[in-house]
C-alpha positions as a Markdown table, in Angstrom:
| # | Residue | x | y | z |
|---|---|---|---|---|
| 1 | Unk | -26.7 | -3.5 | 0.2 |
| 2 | Unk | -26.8 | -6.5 | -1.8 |
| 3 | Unk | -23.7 | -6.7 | -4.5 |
| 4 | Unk | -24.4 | -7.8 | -8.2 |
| 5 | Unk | -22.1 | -11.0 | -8.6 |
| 6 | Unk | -19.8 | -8.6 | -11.8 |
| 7 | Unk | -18.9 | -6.0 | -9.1 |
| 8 | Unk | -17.4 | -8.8 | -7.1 |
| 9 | Unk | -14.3 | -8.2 | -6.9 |
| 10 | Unk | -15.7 | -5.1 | -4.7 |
| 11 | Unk | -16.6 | -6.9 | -2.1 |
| 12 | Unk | -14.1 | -7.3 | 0.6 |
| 13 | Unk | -15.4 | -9.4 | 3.0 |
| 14 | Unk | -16.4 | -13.5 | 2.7 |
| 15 | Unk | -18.8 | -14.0 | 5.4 |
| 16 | Unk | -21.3 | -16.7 | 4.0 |
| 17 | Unk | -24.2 | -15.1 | 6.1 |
| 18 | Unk | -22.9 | -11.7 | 7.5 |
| 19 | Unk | -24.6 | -10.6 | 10.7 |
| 20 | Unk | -23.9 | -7.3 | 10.1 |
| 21 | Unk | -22.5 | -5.2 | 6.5 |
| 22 | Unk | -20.0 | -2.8 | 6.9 |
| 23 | Unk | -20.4 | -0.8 | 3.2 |
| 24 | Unk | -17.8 | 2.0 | 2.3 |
| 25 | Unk | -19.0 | 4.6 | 0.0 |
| 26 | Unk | -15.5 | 6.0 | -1.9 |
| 27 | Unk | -14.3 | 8.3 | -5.0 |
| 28 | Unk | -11.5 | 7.5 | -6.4 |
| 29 | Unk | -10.6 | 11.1 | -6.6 |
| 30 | Unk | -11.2 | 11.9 | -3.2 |
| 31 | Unk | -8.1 | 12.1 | -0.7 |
| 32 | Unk | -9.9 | 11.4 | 2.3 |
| 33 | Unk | -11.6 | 8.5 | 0.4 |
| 34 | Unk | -7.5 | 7.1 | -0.3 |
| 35 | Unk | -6.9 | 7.0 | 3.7 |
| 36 | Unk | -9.9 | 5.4 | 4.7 |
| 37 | Unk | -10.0 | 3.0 | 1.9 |
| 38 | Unk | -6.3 | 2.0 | 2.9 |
| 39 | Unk | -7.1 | 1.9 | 6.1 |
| 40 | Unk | -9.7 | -0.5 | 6.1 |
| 41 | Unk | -8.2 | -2.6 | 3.5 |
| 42 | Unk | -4.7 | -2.8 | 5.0 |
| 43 | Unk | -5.2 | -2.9 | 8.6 |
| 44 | Unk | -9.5 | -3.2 | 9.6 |
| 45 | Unk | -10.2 | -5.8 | 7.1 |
| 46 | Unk | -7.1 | -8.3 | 8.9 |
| 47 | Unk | -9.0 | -7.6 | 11.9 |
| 48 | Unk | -12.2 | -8.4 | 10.5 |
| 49 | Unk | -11.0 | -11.5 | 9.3 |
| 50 | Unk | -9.2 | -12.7 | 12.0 |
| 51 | Unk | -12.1 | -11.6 | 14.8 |
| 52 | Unk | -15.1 | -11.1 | 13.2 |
| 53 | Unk | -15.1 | -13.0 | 10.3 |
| 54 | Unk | -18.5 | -15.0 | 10.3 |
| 55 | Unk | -20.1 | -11.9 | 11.6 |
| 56 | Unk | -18.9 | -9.0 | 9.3 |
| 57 | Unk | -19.1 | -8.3 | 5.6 |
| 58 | Unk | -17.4 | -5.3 | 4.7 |
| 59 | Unk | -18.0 | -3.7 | 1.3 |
| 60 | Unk | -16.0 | -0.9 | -1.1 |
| 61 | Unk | -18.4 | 0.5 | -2.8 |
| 62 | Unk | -17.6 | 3.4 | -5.2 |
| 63 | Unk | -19.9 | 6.4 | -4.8 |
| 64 | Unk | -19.2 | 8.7 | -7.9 |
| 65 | Unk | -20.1 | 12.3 | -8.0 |
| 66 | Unk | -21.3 | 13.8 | -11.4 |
| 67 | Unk | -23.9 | 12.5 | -12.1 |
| 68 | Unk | -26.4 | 15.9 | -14.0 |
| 69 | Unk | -28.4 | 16.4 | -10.8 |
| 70 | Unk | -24.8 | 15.7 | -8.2 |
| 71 | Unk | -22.4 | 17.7 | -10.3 |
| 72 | Unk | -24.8 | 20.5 | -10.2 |
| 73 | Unk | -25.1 | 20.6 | -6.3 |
| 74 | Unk | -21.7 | 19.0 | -5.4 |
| 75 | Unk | -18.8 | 22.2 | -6.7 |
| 76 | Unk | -16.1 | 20.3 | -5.1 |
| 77 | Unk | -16.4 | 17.5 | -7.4 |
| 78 | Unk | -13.2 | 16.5 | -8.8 |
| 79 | Unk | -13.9 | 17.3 | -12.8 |
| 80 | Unk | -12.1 | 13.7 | -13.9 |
| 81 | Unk | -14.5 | 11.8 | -11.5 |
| 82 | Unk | -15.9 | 10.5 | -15.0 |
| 83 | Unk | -12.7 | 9.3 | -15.9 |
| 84 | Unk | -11.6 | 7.6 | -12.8 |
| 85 | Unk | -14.2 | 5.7 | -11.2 |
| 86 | Unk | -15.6 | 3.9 | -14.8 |
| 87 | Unk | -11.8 | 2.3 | -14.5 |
| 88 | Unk | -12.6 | 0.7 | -11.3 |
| 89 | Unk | -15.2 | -1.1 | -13.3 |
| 90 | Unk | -13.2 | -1.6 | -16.3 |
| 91 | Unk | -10.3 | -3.5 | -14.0 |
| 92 | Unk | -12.7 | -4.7 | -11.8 |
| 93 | Unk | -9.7 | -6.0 | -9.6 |
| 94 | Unk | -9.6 | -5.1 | -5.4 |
| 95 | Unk | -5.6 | -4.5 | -6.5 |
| 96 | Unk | -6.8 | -2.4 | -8.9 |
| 97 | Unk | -8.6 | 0.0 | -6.1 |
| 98 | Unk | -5.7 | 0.1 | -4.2 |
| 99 | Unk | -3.7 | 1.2 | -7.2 |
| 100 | Unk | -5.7 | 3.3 | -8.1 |
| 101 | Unk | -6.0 | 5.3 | -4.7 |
| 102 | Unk | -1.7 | 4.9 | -4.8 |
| 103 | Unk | -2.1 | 7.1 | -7.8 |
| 104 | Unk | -5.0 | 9.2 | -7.5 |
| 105 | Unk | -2.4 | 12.6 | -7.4 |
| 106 | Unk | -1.8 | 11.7 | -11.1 |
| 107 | Unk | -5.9 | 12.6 | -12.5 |
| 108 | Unk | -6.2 | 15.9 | -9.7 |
| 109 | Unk | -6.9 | 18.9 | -11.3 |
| 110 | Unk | -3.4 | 20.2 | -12.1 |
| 111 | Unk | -2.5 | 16.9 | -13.7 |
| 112 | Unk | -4.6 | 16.7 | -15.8 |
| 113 | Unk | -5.3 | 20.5 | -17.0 |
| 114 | Unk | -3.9 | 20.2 | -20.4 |
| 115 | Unk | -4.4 | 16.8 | -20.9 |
| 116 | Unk | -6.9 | 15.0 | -23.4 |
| 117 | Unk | -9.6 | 12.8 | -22.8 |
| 118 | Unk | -7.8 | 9.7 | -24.4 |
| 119 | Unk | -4.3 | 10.2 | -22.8 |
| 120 | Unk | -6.1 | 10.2 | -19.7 |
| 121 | Unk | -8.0 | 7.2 | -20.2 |
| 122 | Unk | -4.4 | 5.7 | -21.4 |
| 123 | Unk | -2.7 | 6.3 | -18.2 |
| 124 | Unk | -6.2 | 4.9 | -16.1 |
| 125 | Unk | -5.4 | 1.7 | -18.6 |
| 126 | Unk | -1.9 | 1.5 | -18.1 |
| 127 | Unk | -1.9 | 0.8 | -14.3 |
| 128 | Unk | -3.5 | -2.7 | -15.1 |
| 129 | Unk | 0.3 | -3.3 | -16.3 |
| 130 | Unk | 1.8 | -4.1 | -12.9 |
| 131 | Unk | -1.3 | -6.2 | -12.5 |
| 132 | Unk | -0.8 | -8.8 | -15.4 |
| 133 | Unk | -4.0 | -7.6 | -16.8 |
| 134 | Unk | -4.4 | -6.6 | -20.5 |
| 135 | Unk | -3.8 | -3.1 | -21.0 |
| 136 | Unk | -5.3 | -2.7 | -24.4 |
| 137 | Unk | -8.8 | -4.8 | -22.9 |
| 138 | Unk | -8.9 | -2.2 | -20.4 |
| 139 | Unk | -8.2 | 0.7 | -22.4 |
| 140 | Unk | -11.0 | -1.0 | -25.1 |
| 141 | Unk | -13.6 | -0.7 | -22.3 |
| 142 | Unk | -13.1 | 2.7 | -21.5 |
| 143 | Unk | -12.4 | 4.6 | -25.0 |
| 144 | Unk | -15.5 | 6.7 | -26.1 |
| 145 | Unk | -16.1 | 6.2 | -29.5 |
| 146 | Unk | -15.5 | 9.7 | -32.5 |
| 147 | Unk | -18.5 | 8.6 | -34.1 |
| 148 | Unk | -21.8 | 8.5 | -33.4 |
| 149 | Unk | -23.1 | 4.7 | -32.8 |
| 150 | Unk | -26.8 | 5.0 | -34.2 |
| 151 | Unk | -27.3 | 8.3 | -34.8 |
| 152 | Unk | -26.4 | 8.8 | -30.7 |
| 153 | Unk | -23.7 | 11.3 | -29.9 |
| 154 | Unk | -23.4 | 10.7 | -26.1 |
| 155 | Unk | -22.4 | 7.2 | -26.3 |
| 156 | Unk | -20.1 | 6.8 | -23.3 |
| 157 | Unk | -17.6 | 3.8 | -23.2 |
| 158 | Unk | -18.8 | -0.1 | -22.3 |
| 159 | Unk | -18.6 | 0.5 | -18.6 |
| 160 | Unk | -21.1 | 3.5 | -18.7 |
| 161 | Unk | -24.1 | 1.1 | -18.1 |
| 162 | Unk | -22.3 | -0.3 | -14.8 |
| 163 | Unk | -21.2 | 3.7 | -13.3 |
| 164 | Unk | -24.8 | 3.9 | -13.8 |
| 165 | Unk | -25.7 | 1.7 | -11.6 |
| 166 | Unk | -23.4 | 2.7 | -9.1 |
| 167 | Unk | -24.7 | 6.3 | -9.2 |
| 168 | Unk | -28.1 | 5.3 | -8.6 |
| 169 | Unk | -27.0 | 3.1 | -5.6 |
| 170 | Unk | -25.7 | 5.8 | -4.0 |
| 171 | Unk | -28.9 | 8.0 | -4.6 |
| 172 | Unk | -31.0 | 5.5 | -3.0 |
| 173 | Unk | -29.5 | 5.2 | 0.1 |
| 174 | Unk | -28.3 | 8.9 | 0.1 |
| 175 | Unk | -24.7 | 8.9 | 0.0 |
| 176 | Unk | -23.8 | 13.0 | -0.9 |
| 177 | Unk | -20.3 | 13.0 | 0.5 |
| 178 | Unk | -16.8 | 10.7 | 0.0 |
| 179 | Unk | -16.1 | 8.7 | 1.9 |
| 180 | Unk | -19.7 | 7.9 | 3.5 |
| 181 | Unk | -19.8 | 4.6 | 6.1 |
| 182 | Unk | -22.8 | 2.8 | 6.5 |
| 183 | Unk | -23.3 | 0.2 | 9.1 |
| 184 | Unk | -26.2 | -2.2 | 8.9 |
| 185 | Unk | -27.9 | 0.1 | 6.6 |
| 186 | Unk | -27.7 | 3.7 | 8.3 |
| 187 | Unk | -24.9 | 6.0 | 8.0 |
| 188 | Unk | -22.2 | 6.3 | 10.6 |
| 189 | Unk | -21.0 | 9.7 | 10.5 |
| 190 | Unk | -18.6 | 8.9 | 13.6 |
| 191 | Unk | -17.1 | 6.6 | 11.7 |
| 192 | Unk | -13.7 | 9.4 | 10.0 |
| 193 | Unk | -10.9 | 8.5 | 7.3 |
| 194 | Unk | -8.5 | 9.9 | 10.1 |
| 195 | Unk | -9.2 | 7.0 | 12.8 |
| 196 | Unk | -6.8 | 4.8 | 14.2 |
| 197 | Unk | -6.2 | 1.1 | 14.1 |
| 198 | Unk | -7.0 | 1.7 | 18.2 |
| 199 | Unk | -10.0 | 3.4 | 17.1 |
| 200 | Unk | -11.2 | 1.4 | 14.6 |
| 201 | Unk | -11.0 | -1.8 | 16.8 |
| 202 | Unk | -13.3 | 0.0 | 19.7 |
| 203 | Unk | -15.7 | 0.8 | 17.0 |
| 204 | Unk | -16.1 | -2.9 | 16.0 |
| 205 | Unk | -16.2 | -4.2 | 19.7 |
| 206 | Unk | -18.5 | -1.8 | 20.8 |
| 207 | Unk | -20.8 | -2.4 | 17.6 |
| 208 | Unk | -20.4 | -6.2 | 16.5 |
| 209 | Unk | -21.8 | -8.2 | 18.6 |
């Protein structure tokens, strides 16, 4: 699937004219979403690179559950999934992916309990710190706003537009689980966040050609 040029920092491959996509469906509050994503990124995507690179694209694309109709059918979702993946967008920084993955055990359910909406959105914010990206701009793009804007009430924050469009990608191609892998446009569901380097090199020799 094609990536809008602002969600670029997403994309984690650089072939010019890929042969084949490799897209990675992920929530941010997912643990088996963490170990794939830091799989691919710290040891598949070398590979790619090194092996594969005018042949492979390979995409992290969030896939956020909670959207009315997904949080209805999907009681596992993690309740600060609205939180979390809208900061993705607000960084929009690979680094910030893998930080946020590194810190995912800080926005699970017993962390976050008894804590408000704008502390959390604070501590989403303050990982752009180690990052030498402006904490405040990030923490302006995701703070909700106390009043209504227009007589509207359910505003959401200047990245709502763009988890959106995420949430809608994901409906189309039917992503219902994290992490979902889809090669060449169909899912792999052989592909698991538990695979080896070992494994994850067969799967590319036997599939990349």
């Amino acid at each position: 699937m094609a990536v809008a040029p602002r969600f670029a920092a997403h994309v984690l491959g650089s072939a010019a004219h890929p042969v084949h996509t490799l897209e990675i469906y992920l929530d941010y509050v997912c643990p088996f979403s963490a170990k794939l994503f830091n799989r691919v990124y710290n040891d598949v995507k070398p590979i790619i690179d090194s092996k594969f690179s005018n042949k492979v694209q390979n995409e992290s694309i969030q896939a956020p559950f909670g959207s009315t109709l997904l949080f209805a059918t999907l009681p596992f979702s993690n309740p600060t999934w609205p939180l979390v993946n809208p900061a993705t967008l607000a960084h929009m920084l690979t680094s910030a992916l893998q930080a946020l993955f590194e810190n995912q055990v800080n926005f699970f359910d017993v962390n976050v309990l008894a804590v408000m909406l704008a502390k959390i959105y604070k501590r989403l914010s303050a990982l752009a710190a180690p990052l030498d990206v402006d904490e405040q701009q990030i923490y302006k793009l995701l703070t909700i706003s106390d009043k209504p804007i227009d007589g509207a009430y359910n505003t959401g924050n200047q990245v709502t537009g763009d988890l959106k469009l995420h949430v809608k990608a994901a409906r189309l191609v039917g992503v219902h689980v994290s992490p979902t892998v889809i090669f060449d446009g169909i899912v792999d569901n052989s592909v698991s966040s538990a695979w080896s380097v070992a494994q994850w090199e067969e799967w590319l020799a036997r599939n990349v050609v």
